[in-house]
C-alpha positions in Angstrom: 86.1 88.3 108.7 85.5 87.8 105.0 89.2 86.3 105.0 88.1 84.0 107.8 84.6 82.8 105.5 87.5 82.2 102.7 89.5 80.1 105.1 86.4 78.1 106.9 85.4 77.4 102.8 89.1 75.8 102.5 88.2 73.9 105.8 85.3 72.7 104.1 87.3 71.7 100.8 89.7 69.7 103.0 87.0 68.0 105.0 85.0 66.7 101.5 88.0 65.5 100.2 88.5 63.5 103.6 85.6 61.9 103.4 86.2 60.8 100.0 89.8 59.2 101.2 91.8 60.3 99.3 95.0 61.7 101.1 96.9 63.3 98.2 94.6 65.8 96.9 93.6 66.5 100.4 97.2 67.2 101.6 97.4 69.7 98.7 94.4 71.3 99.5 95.3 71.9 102.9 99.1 73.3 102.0 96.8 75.6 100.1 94.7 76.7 102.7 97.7 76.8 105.1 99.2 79.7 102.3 95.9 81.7 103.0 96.5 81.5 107.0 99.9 82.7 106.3 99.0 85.6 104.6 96.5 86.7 106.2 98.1 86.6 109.6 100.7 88.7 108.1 98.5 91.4 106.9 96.0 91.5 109.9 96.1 91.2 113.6 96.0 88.2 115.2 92.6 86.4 115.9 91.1 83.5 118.1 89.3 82.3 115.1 92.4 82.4 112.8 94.6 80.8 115.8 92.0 78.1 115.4 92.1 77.6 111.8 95.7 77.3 112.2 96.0 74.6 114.6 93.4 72.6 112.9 94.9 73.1 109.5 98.5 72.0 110.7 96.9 69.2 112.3 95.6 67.7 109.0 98.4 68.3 107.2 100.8 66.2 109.4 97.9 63.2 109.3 97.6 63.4 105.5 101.4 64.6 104.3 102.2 62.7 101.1 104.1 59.8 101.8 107.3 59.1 101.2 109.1 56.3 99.1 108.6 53.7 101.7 105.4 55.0 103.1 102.7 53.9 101.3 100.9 50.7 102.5 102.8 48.1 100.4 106.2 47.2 99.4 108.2 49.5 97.3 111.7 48.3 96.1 114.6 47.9 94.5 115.5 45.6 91.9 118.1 45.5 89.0 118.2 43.7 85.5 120.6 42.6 83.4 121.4 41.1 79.6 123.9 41.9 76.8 122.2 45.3 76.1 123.1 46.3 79.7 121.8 46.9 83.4 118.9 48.9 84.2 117.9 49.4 87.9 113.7 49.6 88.4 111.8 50.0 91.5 108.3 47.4 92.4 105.3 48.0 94.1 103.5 45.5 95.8 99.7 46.6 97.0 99.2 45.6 100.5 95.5 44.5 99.1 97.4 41.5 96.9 95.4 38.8 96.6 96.3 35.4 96.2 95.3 35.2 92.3 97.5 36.0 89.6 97.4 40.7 89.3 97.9 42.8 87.1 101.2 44.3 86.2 101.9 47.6 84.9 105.1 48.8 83.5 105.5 52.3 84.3 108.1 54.5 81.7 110.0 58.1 83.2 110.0 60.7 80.7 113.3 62.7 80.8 115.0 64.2 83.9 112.9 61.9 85.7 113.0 58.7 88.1 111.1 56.0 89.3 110.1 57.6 92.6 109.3 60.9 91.0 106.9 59.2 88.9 105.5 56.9 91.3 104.4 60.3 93.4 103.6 62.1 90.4 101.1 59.5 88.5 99.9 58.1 92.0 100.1 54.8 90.5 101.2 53.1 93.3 97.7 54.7 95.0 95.8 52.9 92.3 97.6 49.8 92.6 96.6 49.4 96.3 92.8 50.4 95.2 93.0 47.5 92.4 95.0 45.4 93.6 97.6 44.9 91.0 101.6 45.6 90.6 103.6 48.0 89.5 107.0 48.2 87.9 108.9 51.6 87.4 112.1 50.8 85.3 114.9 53.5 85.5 116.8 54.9 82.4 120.6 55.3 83.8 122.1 58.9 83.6 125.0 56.9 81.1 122.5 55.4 78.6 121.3 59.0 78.6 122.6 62.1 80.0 119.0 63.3 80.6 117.2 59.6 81.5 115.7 59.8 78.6 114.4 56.7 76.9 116.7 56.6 73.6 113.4 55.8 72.0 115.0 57.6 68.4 117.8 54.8 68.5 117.2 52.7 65.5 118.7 50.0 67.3 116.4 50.5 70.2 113.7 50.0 67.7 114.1 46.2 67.5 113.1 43.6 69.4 115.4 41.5 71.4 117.9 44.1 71.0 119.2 47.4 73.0 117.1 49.0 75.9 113.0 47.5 74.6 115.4 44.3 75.2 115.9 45.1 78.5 112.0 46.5 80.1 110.9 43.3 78.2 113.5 41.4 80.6 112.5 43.4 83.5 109.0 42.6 82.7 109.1 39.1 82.6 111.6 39.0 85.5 108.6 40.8 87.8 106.5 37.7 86.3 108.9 35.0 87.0 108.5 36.3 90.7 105.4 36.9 91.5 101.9 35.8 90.9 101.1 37.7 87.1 97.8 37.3 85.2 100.1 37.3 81.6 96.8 38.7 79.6 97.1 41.5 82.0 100.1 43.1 81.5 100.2 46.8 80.2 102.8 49.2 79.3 102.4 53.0 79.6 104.6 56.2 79.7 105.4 59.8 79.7 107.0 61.6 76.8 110.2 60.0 75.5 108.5 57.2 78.3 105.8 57.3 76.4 107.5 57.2 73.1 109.3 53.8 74.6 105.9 52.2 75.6 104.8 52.6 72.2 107.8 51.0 70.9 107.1 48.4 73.5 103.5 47.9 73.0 104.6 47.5 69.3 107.7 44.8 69.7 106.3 42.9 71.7 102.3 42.3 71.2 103.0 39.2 72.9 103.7 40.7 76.3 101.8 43.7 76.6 98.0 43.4 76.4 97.3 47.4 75.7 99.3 50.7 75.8 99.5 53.7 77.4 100.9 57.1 76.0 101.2 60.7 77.1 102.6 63.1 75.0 105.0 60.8 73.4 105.5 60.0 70.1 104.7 57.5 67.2 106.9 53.7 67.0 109.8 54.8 64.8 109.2 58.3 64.4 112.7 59.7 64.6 116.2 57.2 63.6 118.9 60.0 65.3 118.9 62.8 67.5 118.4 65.7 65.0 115.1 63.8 63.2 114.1 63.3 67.0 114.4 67.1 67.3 112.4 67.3 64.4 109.3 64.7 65.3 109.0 66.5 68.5 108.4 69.5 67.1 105.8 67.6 64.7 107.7 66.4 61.4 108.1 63.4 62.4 108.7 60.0 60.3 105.7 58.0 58.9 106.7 54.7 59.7 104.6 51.5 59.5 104.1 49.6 62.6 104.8 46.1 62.2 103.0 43.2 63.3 99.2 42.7 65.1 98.6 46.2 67.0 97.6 46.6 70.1 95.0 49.1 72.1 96.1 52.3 73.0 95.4 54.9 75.2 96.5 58.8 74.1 96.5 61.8 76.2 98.1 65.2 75.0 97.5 68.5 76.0 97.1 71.0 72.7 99.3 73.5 74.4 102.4 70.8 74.5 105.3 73.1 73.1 107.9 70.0 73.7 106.0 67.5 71.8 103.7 68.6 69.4 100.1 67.6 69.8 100.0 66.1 66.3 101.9 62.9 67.8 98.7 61.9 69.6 96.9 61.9 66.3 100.0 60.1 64.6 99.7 57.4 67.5 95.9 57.0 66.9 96.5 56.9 63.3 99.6 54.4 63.2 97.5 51.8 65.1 94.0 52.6 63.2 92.7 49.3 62.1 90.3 49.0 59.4 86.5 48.6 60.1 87.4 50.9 63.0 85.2 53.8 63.7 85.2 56.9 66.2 83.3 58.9 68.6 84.3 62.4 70.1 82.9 63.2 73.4 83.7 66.7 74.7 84.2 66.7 78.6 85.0 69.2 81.7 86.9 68.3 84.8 84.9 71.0 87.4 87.7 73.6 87.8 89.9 72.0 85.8 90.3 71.5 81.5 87.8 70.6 79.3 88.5 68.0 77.0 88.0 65.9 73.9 87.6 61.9 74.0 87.8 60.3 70.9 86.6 56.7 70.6 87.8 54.5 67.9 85.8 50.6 68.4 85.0 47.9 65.8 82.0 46.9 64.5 81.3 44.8 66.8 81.9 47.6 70.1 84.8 46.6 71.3 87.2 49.7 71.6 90.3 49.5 70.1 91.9 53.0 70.8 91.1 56.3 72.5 92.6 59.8 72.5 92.2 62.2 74.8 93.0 65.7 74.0 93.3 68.4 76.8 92.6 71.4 75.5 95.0 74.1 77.8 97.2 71.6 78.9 100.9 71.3 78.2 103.8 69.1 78.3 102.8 66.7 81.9 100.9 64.2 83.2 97.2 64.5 83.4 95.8 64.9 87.2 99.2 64.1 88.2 100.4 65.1 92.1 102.4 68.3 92.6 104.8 65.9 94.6 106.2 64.7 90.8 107.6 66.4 88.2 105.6 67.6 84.6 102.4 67.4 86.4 99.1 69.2 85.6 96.5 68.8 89.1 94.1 70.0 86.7 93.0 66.7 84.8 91.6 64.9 83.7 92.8 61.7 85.8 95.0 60.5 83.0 96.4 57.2 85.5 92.7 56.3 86.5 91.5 56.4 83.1 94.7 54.3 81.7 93.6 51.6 84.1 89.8 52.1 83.7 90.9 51.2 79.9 93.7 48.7 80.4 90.9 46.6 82.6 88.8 46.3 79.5 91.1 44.7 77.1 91.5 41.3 79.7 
C-alpha cells in the first residue's frame, strides 16, 4: 500500500499541475508516474487500486501528450531565405492569440546537432508565444554550412555585417517583418550555445534590428577567428575582442558545471557589453526541487537594467527549464525562456 500513497502523491502532482494549465510539465509528470505503475505492477500482485491508477494515469497522458510540430494552437511553418551568402530554411510560429497590432518577434538560434523543431519543443517558445501573443522565428543552420548545424559563429567572415550567415538571419528577420504585422522596437534575438554565440554576434551587428539579446552558454562577439581558437574559447581562452558600435541588453544564463563551454563566457558576455556608470546586484535564488542560482543585475543610474546574468549553479551544457521533448535540456530551471521574455518585454 505505501507504493499506492507514492502513486496517489503522483496523482496529486499531475492534478496541480492541471490546474495550473500547463500541459508540458504535466505530460512529463504523468510519464513519470506511469514508470512507478510499471514497476510496481511488476514486482507485486495485481490490485483494484493500482488497475485504477493505471487507467486514470493513461487517460491523462493521451489528453495532455506533448504536441507535435503541427499541433500546437497556431501556425507552424516553413519558409526559406535567400541572398549571395546562401539559403537558409527557418520554420514561423504564429500564436493563435495574434492580435491585430503590430507583435513581437523573436529570432530563435539551434545550437549544434539541433533543428528548429527540436528547439521549438525544447525551449517551449512557441508555448510562450501563444501566452504573449507574439511570433516566433526558428532559422535552421544547413548540415552543408556545417556538418554539425552549427552556427559558424568563429568565421571571421561571419563576423561582419551584411556579409556570410549574420547576413542571412538579418534577411530572414526582416523577411518575417515584411510579412506580417511587427512592432520593429520589439524584435529580440536569442540562442543556445554556438546559437547563442550567433545571437551575440547578431545582437552586436546589427543594434538596429534587434532591441535586446538573449544568450545561453554561448560565447562572447568575436571570441574565436578559426576552428582551433574556437576550440580554445570554448574551453575558456577565448579572444578579448571589442564590441563595436552602441551595445545592446543582454540576457546570460550558464550553468557552472558547463564542460562544453566554459562558464567564464557568461562573465566575458556581461563584461564585453558593460557600459560605464553601470552598476550590479546579485540575488541568490532556488527553483523548489530544482538549482539554486545566482542573478546578477547590472542597471544605470537612473534603474533601467541594462544586462543580467544568471548563473546556475549544478547545471551543465542545456537550456534552462527546457522540455525533455528537445535536446540539451535541464527540466530543472530556472525558466530560462520565460525569463528571456520577462526581460526582452522591458527594453520596449
Amino acid at each position: 500500500m505505501k507504493m499506492n500513497m507514492h502513486l496517489l502523491a503522483q496523482m496529486r502532482k499531475a492534478t496541480r499541475a492541471l490546474l495550473k494549465k500547463n500541459p508540458l510539465d504535466t505530460a512529463a509528470i504523468v510519464q513519470e508516474a506511469m514508470k512507478h505503475a510499471n514497476a510496481f505492477q511488476r514486482s507485486a500482485p495485481s490490485t483494484d487500486v493500482l488497475a485504477d491508477l493505471q487507467r486514470n494515469m493513461e487517460s491523462l497522458r493521451g489528453q495532455f501528450e506533448v504536441p507535435a510540430n503541427d499541433a500546437w494552437p497556431g501556425s507552424f511553418s516553413s519558409g526559406s531565405y535567400s541572398n549571395e551568402a546562401g539559403t537558409r530554411d527557418y520554420k514561423l510560429y504564429v500564436p493563435s492569440t495574434l492580435g491585430d497590432a503590430p507583435a513581437a518577434l523573436v529570432v530563435m538560434l539551434h545550437g549544434c546537432t539541433q533543428n528548429p523543431d527540436d528547439f521549438a519543443h525544447g525551449t517551449q517558445m512557441n508555448a510562450l508565444a501563444e501566452e504573449l501573443g507574439c511570433l516566433v522565428v526558428y532559422p535552421a543552420q544547413s548540415q552543408s554550412a556545417n556538418p554539425s548545424r552549427c552556427w559558424n559563429w568563429f568565421n571571421e567572415s561571419d563576423q561582419q555585417r551584411d556579409r556570410g550567415e549574420p547576413s542571412i538571419i538579418a534577411g530572414i528577420t526582416r523577411d518575417v517583418m515584411a510579412r506580417h504585422a511587427v512592432d520593429a522596437r520589439q524584435v529580440f534575438v536569442a540562442g543556445l550555445s554556438a546559437g547563442g554565440a550567433m545571437a551575440t554576434i547578431m545582437g552586436t551587428l546589427y543594434p538596429d534590428l534587434y532591441a535586446a539579446v538573449g544568450v545561453h552558454s554561448g560565447l562572447p562577439f568575436a571570441a574565436a577567428k578559426d576552428l582551433p581558437s574556437a576550440l580554445a574559447a570554448m574551453k575558456g581562452d577565448f579572444r578579448r575582442s571589442q564590441a563595436p558600435g552602441r551595445q545592446l541588453p543582454i540576457i546570460v544564463f550558464h550553468g557552472d558545471r558547463d564542460t562544453t563551454v566554459h562558464p567564464a563566457n557568461g562573465d566575458a558576455l556581461v563584461s564585453q557589453g558593460r557600459a560605464r556608470g553601470v552598476r550590479h546586484t546579485a540575488e541568490p535564488g532556488q527553483v523548489p526541487d530544482g538549482h539554486a542560482y545566482t542573478r546578477t543585475v547590472h542597471h544605470h543610474d537612473d534603474g533601467s537594467v541594462h544586462a543580467e546574468h544568471w548563473l546556475i549553479h549544478g547545471a551543465g551544457h542545456a537550456w534552462s527549464g527546457g522540455n525533455a521533448r528537445g535536446s540539451y535540456t535541464d527540466g530543472k530551471g530556472p525558466d530560462a525562456s520565460r525569463e528571456m521574455m520577462r526581460f526582452f518585454r522591458t527594453q520596449r
